[in-house]
C-alpha positions as CSV (number, residue, x, y, z in Angstrom):
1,X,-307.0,-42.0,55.5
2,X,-309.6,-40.0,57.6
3,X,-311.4,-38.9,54.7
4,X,-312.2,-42.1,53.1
5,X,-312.9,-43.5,56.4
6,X,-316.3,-41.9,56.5
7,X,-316.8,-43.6,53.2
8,X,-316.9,-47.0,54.4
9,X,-320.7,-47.7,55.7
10,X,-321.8,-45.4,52.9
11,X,-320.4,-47.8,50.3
12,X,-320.3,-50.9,52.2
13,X,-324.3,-50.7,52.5
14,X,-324.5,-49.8,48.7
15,X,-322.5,-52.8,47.6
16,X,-324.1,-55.3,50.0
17,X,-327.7,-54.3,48.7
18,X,-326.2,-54.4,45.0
19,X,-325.9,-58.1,45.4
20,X,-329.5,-58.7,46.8
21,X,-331.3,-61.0,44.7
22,X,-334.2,-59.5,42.8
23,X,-337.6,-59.6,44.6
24,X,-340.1,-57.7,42.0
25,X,-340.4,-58.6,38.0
26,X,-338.5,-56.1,35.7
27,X,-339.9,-53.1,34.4
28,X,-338.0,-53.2,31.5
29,X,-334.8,-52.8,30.6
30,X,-332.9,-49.1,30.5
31,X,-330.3,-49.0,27.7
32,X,-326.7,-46.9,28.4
33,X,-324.3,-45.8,25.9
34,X,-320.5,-46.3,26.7
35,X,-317.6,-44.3,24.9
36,X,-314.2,-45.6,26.1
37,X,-310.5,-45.6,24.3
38,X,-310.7,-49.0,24.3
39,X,-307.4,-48.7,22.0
40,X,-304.5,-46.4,21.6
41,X,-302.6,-44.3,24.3
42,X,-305.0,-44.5,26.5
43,X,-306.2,-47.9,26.2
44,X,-305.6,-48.3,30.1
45,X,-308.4,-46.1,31.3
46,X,-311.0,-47.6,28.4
47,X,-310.6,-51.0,29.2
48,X,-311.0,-49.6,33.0
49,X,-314.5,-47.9,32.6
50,X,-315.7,-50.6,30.8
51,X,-314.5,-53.6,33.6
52,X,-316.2,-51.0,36.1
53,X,-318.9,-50.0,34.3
54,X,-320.3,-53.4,33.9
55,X,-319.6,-54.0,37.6
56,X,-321.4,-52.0,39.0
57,X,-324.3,-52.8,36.1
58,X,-324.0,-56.7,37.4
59,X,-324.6,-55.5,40.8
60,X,-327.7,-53.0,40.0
61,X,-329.5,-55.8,38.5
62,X,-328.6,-58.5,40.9
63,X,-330.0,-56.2,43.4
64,X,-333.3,-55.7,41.6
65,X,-331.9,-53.1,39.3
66,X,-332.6,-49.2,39.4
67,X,-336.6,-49.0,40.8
68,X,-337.2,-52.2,39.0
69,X,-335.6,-51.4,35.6
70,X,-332.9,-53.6,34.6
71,X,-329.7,-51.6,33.2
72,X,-327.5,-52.5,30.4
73,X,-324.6,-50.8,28.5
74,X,-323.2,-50.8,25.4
75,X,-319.5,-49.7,25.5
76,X,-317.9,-48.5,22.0
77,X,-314.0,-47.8,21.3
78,X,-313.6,-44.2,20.7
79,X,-309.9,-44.3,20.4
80,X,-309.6,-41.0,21.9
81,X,-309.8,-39.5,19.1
82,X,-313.0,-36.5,19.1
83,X,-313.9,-37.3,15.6
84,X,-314.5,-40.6,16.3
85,X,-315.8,-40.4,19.3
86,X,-318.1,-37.5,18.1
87,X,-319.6,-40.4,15.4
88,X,-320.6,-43.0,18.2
89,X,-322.3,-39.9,20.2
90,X,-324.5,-39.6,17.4
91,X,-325.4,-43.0,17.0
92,X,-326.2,-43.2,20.6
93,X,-328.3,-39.9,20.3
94,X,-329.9,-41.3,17.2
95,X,-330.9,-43.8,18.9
96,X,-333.9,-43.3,20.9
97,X,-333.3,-46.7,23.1
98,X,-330.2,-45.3,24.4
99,X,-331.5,-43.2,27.2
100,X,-328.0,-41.8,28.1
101,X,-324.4,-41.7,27.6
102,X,-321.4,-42.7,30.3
103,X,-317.9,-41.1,29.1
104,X,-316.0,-40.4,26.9
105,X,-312.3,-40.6,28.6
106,X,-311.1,-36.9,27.5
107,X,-312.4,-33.4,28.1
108,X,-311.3,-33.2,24.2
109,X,-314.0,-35.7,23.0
110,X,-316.4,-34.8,25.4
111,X,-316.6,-31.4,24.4
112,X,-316.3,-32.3,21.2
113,X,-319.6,-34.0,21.6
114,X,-321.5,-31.5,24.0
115,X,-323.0,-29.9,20.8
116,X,-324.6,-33.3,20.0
117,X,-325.8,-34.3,23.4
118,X,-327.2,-30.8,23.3
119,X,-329.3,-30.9,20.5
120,X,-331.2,-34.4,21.3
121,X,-331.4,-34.0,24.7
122,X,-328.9,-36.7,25.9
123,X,-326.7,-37.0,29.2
124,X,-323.2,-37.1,28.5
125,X,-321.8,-38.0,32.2
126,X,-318.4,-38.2,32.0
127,X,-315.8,-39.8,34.9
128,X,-312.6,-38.3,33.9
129,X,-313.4,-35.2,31.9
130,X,-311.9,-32.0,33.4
131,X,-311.7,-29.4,31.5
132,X,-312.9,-26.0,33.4
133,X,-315.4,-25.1,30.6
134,X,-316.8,-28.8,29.5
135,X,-319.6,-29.2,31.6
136,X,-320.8,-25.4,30.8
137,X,-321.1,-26.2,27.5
138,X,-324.6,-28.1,27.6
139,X,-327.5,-28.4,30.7
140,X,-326.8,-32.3,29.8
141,X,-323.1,-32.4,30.1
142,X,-321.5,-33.6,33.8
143,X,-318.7,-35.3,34.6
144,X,-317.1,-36.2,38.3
145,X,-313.8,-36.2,38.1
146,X,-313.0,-32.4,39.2
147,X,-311.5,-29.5,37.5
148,X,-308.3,-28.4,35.9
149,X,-308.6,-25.0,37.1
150,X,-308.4,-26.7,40.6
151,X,-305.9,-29.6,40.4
152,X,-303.8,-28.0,38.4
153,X,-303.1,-24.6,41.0
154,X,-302.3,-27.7,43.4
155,X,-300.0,-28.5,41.3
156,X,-298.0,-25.6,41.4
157,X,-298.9,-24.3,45.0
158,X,-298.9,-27.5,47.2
159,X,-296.6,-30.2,44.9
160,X,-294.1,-28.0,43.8
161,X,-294.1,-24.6,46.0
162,X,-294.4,-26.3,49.5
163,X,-293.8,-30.2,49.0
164,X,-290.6,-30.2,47.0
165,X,-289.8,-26.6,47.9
166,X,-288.4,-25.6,43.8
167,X,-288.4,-22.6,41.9
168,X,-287.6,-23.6,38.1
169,X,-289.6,-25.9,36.4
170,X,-290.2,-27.7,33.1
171,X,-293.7,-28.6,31.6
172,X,-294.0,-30.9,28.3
173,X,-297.8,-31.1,27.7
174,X,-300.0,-32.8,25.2
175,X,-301.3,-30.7,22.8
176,X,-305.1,-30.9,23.5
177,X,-307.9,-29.4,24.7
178,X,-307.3,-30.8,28.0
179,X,-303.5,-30.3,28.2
180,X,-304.1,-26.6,27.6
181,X,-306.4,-26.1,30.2
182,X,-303.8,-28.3,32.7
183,X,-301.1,-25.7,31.6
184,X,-303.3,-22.2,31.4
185,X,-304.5,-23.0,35.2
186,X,-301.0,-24.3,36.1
187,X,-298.9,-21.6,34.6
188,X,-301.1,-18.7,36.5
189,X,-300.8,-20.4,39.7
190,X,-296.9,-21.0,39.2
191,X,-297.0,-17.0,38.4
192,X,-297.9,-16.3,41.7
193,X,-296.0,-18.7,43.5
194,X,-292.8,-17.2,41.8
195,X,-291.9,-20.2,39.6
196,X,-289.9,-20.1,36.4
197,X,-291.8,-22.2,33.7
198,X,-290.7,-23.9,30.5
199,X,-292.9,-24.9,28.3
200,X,-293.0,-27.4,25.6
201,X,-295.7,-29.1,23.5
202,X,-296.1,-32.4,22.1
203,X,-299.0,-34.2,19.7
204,X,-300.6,-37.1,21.0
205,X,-299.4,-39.7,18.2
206,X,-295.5,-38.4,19.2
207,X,-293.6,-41.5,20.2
208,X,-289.6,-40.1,20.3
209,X,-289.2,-37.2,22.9
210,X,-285.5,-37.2,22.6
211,X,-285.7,-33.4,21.0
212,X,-288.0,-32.1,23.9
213,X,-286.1,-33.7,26.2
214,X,-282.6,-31.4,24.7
215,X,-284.8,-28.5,24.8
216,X,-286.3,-28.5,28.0
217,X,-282.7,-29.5,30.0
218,X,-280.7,-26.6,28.9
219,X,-283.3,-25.1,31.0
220,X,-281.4,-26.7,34.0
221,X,-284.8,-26.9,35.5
222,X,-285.2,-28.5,39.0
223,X,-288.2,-30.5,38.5
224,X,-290.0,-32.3,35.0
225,X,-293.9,-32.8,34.8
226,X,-295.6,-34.2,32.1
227,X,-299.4,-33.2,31.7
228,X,-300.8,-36.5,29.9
229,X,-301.7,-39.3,30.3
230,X,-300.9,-43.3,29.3
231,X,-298.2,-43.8,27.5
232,X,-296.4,-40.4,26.8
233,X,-296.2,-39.5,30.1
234,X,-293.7,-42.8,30.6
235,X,-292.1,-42.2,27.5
236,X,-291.2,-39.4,28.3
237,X,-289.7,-39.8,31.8
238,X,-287.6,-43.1,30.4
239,X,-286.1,-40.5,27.3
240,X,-284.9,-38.3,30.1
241,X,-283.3,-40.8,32.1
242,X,-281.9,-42.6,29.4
243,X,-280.5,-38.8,28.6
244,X,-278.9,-39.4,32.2
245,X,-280.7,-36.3,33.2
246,X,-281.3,-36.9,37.0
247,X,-284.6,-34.7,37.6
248,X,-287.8,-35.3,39.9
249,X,-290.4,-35.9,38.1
250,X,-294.2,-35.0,38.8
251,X,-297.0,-36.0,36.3
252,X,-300.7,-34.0,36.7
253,X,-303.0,-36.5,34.8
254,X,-302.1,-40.5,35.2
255,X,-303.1,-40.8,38.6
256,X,-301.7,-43.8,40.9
257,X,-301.3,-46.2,37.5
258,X,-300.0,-49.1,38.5
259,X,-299.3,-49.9,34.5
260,X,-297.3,-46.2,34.4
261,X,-295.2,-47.8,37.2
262,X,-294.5,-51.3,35.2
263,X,-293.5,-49.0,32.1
264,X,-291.3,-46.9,34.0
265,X,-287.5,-47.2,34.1
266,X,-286.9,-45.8,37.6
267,X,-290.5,-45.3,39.1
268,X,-289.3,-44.6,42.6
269,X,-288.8,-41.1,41.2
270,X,-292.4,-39.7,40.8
271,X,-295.0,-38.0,42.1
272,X,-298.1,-37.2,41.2
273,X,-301.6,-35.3,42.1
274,X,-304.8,-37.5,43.0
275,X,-308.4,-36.9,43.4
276,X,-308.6,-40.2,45.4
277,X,-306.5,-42.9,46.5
278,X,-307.1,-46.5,47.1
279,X,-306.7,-46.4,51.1
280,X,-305.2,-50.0,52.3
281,X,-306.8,-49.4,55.6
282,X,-310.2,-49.2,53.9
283,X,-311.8,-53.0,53.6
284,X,-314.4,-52.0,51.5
285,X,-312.0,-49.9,49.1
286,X,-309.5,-52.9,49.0
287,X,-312.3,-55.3,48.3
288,X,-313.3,-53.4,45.5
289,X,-309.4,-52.9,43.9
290,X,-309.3,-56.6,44.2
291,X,-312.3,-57.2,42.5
292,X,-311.4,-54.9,39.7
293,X,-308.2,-56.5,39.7
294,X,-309.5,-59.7,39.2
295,X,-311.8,-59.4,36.2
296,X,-309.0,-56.8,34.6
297,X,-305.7,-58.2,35.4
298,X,-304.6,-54.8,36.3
299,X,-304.9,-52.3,39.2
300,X,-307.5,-49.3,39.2
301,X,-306.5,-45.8,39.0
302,X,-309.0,-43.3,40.1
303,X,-310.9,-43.6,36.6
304,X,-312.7,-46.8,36.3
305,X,-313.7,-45.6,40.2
306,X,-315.2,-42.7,38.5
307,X,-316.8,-44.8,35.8
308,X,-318.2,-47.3,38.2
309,X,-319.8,-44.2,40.4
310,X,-321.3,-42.9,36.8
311,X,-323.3,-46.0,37.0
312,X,-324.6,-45.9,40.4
313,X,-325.1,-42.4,39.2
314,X,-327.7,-43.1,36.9
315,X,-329.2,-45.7,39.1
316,X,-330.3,-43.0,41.7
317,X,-331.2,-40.8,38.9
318,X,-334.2,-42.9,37.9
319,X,-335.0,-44.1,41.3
320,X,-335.3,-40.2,41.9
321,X,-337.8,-40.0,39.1
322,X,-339.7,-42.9,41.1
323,X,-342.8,-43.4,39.1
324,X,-342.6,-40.7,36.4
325,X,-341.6,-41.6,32.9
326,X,-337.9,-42.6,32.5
327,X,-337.0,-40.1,29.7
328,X,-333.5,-38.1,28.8
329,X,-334.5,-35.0,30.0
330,X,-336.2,-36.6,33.5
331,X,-332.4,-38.7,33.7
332,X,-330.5,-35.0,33.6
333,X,-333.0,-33.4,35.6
334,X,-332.5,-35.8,38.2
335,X,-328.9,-36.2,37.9
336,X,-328.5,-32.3,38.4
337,X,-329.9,-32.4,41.7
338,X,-328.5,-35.7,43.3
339,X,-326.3,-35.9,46.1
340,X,-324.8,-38.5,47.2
341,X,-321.8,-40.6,48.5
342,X,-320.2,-42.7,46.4
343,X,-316.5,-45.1,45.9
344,X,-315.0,-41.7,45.2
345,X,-316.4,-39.8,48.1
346,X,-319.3,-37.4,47.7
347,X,-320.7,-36.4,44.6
348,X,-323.1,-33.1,44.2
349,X,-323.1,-31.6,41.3
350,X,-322.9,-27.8,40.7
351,X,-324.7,-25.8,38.8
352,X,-322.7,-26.2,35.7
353,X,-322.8,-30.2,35.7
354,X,-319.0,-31.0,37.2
355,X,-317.8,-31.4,40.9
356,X,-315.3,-29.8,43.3
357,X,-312.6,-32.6,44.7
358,X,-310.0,-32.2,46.7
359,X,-306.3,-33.4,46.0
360,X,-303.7,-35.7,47.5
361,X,-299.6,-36.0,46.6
362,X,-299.8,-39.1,45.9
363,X,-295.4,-40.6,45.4
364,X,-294.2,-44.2,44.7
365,X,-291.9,-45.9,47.6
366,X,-290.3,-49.5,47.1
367,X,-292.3,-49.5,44.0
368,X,-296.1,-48.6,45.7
369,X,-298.0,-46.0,45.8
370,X,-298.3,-43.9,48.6
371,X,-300.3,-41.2,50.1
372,X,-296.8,-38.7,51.1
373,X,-297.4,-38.0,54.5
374,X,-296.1,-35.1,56.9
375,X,-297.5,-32.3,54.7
376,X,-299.7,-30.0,55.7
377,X,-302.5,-29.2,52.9
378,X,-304.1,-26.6,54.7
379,X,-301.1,-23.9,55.1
């Protein structure tokens, strides 16, 4: 696609200096926290960021490191659960060694840690947080991934307004920080489109959606999304087709998982919403999903891309600081005013600590995903 196109020299020059031997004796060594649900639901994206954290780590210090400092990380299992995760933030915080923190996986746990990261002075730069009001919540909070309060209106406007052309629609959402913000920014965008909404809520430990699935029918809605992600979100579309209820279905959250795909019953019928896609025509993208695929035995979604930017990320941080001391609050500073192209496309942060992205409709057909094609995102 056109748009990752102008990503290829950008990317292809930072991966063939990453493997560069080193020239210069280290300065040291630069110590990363990692908070990843290494287990659980969403066990998928944990095990993603850590495979592509220590990539890109592998290549930093093959190439020399980040202005002569070697990196390291040390990756903890927060389970996805903010308590938890809120207990490892400390530690790392604690810890003056740990200079800052990639992650966590949710906008739930990260802003459930933004009050600690806060108060010691400690990056929190998460890939896949998204919540509209995470990154305001602390000068050392960021994340990459984009916002609900944009996705989300794509959603409703360019998925389900103009792609599939419906009018009544059923939501079930996790109950969570971040599957209320999906639904708040969906539901007023489906208000001004004209859509009919139901709504029903789930907890993230549910495992039998039969009952939601009986509710949200006698709707007779023309389309189901499911705002999660991991395994709900395929639960949920295998209860209603083992109901026989023959629906599209449209997920806001998983991304292009190729795992989601295995664990569906029919996964021909989905679409979803993307802030990126893995472009076949891209040799330098490819190289890198089969790289990834190798060490992980799995396919990458969007969110170990965003981890494995968060590294590069704090690479150009501390070359940016150059000579001055390599300190927390010089690692945010720095970070705040980067801008730069990475596997993702460009990242600049704004003044609240997140990104803007745009969005592709991303569908499966014959069992791949695809980029849908004759749609017109600009109308």
């Amino acid at each position: 696609m056109k748009r990752f196109t102008a990503l290829l020299l950008t990317v292809a020059m930072l991966l063939t200096i990453a493997v560069l031997p080193a020239s210069a004796e280290s300065k040291g060594t630069i110590k990363l926290g990692g908070l990843a649900p290494l287990t659980g639901n969403y066990a998928e994206y944990g095990k993603g960021f850590q495979i592509a954290w220590q990539m890109a780590i592998d290549e930093i210090n093959a190439g020399g490191g980040a202005n002569g400092y070697q990196l390291s990380i040390d990756v903890v299992d927060s389970q996805g659960d903010p308590v938890v995760s809120s207990t490892m933030a400390t530690s790392f915080a604690e810890d003056d060694e740990f200079l800052a923190i990639l992650g966590d996986f949710s906008s739930g746990a990260c802003k459930a840690n933004a009050p600690i990261v806060d108060r010691y002075g400690l990056v929190q730069l998460s890939p896949t947080a998204s919540a509209p009001d995470y990154a305001g919540m602390s000068p050392f909070c960021f994340s990459i991934m984009g916002r609900q309060d944009k996705e989300a209106p794509f959603l409703a406007t360019y998925v389900l307004k103009k792609y599939l052309g419906v009018t009544n629609v059923a939501v079930i959402r996790v109950d969570s920080d971040w599957g209320m913000a999906a639904y708040n920014n969906f539901k007023a965008q489906a208000d001004i489109e004209g859509l009919v909404v139901t709504e029903e809520k789930y907890k993230s430990d549910e495992t039998d959606f039969s009952s939601i699935i009986t509710k949200v029918k006698a709707s007779n809605p023309e389309v189901l999304v499911v705002m999660d992600q991991g395994l709900p979100v395929s639960a949920i579309f295998n209860a209603a087709d083992s109901a026989g209820w023959d629906v599209k279905h449209v997920a806001l959250g998983p991304g292009t998982s190729e795992q989601l795909l295995n664990q569906l019953i029919n996964p021909n019928n989905l679409i979803v919403t993307s802030p990126f896609f893995f472009d076949p025509d891209n040799a330098t993208l490819t190289a890198w999903k089969d790289k990834f695929f190798a060490l992980a035995g799995f396919q990458p979604t969007v969110h170990p891309a965003c981890a494995y930017d968060t590294a590069y990320l704090i690479k150009g941080a501390i070359e940016a600081i150059g000579d001055g001391e390599i300190t927390r609050e010089a690692i945010r500073a720095a970070l705040q005013a980067i801008d730069t192209t990475g596997l993702t496309g460009r990242i600049k942060f704004e003044e609240a600590g997140d990104i803007t992205r745009e969005y592709l409709i991303c569908g499966v057909v014959d069992g791949n995903w695809k980029v849908l094609e004759g749609f017109d995102y600009g109308k």
